[in-house]
C-alpha positions as CSV (number, residue, x, y, z in Angstrom):
1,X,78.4,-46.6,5.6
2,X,77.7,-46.4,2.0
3,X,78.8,-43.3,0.1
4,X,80.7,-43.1,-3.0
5,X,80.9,-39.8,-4.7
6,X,81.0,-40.2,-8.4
7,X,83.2,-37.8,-10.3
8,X,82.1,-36.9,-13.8
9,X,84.7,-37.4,-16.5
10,X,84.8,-37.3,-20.0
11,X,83.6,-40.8,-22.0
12,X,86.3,-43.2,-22.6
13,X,85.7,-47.0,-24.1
14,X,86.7,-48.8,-21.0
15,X,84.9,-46.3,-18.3
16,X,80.8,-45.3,-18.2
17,X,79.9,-42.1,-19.2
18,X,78.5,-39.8,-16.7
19,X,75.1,-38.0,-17.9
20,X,72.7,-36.6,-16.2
21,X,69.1,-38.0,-16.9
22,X,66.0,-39.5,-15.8
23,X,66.3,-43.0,-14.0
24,X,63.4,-44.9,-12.7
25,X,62.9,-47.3,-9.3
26,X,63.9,-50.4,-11.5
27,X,66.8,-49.3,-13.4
28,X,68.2,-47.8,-10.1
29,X,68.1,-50.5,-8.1
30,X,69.8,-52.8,-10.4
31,X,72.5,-50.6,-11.3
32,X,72.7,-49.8,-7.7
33,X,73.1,-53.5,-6.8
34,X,75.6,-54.3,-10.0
35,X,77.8,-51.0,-8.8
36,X,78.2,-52.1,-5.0
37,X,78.8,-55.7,-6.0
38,X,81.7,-54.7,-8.7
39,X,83.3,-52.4,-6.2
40,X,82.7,-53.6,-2.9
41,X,86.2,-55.4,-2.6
42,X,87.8,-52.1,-3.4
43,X,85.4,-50.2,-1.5
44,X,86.3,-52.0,1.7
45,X,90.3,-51.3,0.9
46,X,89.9,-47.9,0.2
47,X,87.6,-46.8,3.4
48,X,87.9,-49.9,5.5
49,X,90.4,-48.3,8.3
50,X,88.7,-44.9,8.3
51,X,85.2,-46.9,8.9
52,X,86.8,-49.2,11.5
53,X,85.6,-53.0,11.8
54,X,83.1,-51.9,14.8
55,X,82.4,-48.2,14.8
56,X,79.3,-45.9,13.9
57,X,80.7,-43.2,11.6
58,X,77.5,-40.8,10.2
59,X,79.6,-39.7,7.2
60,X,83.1,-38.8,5.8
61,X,83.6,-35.9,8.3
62,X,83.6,-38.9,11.2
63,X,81.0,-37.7,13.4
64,X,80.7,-40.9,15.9
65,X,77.7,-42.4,17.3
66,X,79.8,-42.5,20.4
67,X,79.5,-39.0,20.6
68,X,76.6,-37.9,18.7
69,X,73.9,-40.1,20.2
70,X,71.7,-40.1,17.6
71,X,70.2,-43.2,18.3
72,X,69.9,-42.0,22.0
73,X,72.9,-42.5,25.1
74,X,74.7,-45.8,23.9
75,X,73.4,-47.3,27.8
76,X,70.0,-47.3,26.6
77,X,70.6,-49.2,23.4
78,X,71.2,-52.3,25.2
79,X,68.3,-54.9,24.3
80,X,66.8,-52.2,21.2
81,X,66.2,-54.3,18.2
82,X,67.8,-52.3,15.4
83,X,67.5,-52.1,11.9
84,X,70.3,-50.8,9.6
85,X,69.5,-50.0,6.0
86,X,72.7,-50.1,3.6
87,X,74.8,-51.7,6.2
88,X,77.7,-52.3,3.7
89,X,80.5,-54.4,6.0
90,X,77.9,-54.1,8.7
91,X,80.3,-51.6,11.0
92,X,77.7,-50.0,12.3
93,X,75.7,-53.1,13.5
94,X,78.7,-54.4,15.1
95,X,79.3,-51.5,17.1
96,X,75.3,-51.6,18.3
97,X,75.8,-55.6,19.2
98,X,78.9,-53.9,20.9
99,X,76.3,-51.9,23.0
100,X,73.9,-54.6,23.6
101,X,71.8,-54.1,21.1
102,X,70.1,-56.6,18.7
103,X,71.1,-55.2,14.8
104,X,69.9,-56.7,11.8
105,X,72.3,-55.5,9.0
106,X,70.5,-54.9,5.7
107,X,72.3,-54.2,2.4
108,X,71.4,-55.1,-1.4
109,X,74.7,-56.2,-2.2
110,X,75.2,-59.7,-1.8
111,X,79.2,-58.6,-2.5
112,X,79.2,-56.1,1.0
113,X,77.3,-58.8,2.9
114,X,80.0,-60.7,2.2
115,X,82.6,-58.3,3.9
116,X,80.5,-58.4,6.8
117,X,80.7,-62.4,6.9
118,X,84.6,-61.9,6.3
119,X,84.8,-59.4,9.4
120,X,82.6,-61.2,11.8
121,X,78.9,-61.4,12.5
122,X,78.8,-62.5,15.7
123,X,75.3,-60.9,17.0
124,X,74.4,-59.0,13.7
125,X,72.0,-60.7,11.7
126,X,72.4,-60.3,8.1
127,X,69.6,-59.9,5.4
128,X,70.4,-59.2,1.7
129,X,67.1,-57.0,0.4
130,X,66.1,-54.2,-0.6
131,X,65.2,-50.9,1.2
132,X,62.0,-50.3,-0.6
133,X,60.7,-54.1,0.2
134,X,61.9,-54.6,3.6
135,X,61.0,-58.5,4.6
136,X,60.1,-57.9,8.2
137,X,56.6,-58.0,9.8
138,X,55.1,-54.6,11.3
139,X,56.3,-53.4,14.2
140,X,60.3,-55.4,14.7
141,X,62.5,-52.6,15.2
142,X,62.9,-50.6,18.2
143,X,65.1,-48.3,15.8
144,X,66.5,-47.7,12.5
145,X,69.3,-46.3,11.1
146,X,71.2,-45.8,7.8
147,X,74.4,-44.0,7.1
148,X,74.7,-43.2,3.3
149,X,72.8,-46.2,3.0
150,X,69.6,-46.5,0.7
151,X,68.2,-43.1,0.7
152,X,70.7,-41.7,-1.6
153,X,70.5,-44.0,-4.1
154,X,66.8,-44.6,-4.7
155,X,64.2,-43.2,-7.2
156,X,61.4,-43.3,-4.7
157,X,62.6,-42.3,-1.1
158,X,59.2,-41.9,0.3
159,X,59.0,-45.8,-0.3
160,X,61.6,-46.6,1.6
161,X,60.5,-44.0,4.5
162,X,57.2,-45.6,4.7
163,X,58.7,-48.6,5.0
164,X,61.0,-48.1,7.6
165,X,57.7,-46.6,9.6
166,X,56.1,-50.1,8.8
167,X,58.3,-52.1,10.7
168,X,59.1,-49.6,13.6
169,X,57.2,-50.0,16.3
170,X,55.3,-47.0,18.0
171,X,57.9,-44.0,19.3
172,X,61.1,-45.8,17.2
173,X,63.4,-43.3,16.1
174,X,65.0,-43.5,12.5
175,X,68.0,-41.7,11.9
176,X,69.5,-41.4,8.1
177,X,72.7,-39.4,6.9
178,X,73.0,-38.6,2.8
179,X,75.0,-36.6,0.8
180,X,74.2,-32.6,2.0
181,X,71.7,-31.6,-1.3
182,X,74.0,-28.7,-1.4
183,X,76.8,-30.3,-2.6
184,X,75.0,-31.2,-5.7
185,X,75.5,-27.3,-7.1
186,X,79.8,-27.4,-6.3
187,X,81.8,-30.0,-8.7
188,X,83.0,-32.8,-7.1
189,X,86.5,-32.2,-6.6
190,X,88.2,-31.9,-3.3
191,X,90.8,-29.2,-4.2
192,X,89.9,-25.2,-4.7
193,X,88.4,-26.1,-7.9
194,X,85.5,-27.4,-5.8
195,X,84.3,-24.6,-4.5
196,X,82.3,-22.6,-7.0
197,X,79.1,-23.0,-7.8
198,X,78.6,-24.9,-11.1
199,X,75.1,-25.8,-11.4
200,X,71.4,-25.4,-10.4
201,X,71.0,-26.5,-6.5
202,X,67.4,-26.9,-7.5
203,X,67.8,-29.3,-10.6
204,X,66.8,-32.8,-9.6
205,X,67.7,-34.5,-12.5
206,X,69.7,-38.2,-11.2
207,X,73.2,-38.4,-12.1
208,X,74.3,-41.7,-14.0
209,X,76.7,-43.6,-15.3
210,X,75.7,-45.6,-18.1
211,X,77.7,-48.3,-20.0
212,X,77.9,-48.0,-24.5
213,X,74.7,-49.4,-24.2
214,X,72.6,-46.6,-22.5
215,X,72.3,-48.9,-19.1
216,X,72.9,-47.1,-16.2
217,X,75.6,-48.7,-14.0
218,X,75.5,-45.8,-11.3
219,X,73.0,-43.7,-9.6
220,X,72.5,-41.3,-7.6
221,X,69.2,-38.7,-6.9
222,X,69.2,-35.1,-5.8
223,X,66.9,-34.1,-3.1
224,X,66.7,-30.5,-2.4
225,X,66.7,-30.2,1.4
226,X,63.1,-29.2,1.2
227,X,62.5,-32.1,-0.8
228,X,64.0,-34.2,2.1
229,X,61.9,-32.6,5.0
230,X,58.8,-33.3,2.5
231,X,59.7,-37.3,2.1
232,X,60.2,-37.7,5.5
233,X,56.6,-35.8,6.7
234,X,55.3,-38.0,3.7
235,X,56.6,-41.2,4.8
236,X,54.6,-40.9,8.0
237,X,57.2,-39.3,10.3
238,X,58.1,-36.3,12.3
239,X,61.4,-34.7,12.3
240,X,63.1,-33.7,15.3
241,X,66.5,-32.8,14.4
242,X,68.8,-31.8,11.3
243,X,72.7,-32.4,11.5
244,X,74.8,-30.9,9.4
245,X,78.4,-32.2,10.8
246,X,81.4,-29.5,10.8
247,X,84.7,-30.7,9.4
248,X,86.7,-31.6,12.5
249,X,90.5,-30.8,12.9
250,X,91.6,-34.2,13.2
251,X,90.2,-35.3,9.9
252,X,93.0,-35.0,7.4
253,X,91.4,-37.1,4.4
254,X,89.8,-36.5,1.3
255,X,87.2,-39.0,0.8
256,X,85.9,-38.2,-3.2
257,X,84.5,-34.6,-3.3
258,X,84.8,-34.1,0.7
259,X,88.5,-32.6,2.0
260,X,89.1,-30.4,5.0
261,X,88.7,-27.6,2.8
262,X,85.6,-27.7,1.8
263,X,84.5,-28.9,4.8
264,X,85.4,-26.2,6.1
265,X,83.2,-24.1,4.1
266,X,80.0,-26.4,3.2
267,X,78.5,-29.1,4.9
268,X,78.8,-32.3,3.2
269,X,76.6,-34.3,5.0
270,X,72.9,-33.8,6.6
271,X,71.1,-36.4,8.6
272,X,67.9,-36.7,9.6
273,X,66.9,-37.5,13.0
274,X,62.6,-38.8,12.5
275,X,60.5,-40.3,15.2
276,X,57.5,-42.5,14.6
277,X,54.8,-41.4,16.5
């Protein structure tokens, strides 16, 4: 699972500033690939117990695989060809190969893919590419899945949707979680301060961090949840289900702007459950 929350703070020399402008497919996925391959060793510190060396977590709240069968009952996974987008340390995959299950573990960092080779890749293929251009012939995957990978963190989502349909074959499901778009109107605090609205659920203007040159390092794009249902009808599928994960009582952390309290209030985390008819 890739998520990091980026918390807006005032310029400084040695830190990006954090603006809010327009940032297209190319600028995106560079700075997306520079970010993840900077932080990628902390990254893996900070959330590497929580995300477990072989567990399917859909997003900060913890909702399991095990028990959310997404994907479908973990029995019937075994012999599925499955593609993960924004693998990271490849967790997720390793817990399908767990199952049975051929996973190819996709990320654009070449620093992440690394993590996964540091962990263990024993029946998890590995591909450094990206989502948008995925280098598989029509038709591989029995399934696909991404959690907080990609879809976030992409000018052109419908790209990457039409891609995934390309190499699913016929009745493949493809199941994404991303930051809940209604996050995107709270600030991105954990603490009370994080719980009034601060601005326009309905502006999608990307958030980035750019260095003293203007150069985004960072970014992330705001879907409305509307805008979401529209990509994926777009992208040539059909949706089937919408998850938005309650805080559970176990679940003590704060993971950037997610906490028990606010999860306790508003959903952080929506995922999309699309078949491919």
């Amino acid at each position: 699972m890739n998520t990091r929350e980026p918390i807006i703070q005032e310029h400084e020399a040695s830190e990006p500033e954090a603006t809010r402008r327009d940032a297209g497919v190319i600028e995106t996925s560079r700075a997306s690939r520079g970010w993840w391959d900077r932080n990628a060793d902390d990254y893996q510190v900070e959330h590497g117990t929580f995300l477990g060396d072989d567990r399917f977590v859909w997003g900060p709240e913890g909702l399991d695989e095990v028990e959310a069968e997404l994907l479908g009952p973990p029995e019937e996974l075994a012999g599925k060809d499955v593609l993960e987008i924004g693998a990271g340390a490849a967790q997720c995959s390793r817990w399908l190969a767990g199952q049975g299950a051929r996973p190819v573990a996709l990320d654009l960092s070449h620093r992440q893919l690394q993590h996964a080779l540091r962990i263990g890749s024993k029946g998890v293929g590995l591909v450094e590419a990206d989502a948008g251009a995925l280098p598989f012939a029509d038709g591989s995957f029995d399934l696909a899945c991404s959690a907080y990978g990609a879809l976030p963190f992409v000018a052109d989502p419908v790209k990457v949707l039409r891609e995934v349909r390309r190499v699913l074959r016929p009745g493949g499901r493809f199941v994404f979680s991303v930051t809940h778009p209604i996050r995107w109107a709270f600030p991105d605090e954990p603490g009370p301060e994080g719980l009034s609205v601060a601005a326009s659920y309905f502006d999608r203007t990307p958030y980035v961090e750019q260095d003293e040159a203007g150069r985004a390092v960072y970014v992330e794009h705001h879907r409305t949840v509307g805008d979401r249902v529209r990509d994926v009808v777009a992208g040539g599928f059909r949706l089937i289900d919408l998850v938005e994960p309650e805080w559970p009582a176990w679940n003590s952390q704060e993971w950037g702007g997610w906490s028990p309290l606010r999860g306790n209030l508003i959903p952080g985390t929506a995922i999309f459950v699309c078949v491919r008819d």
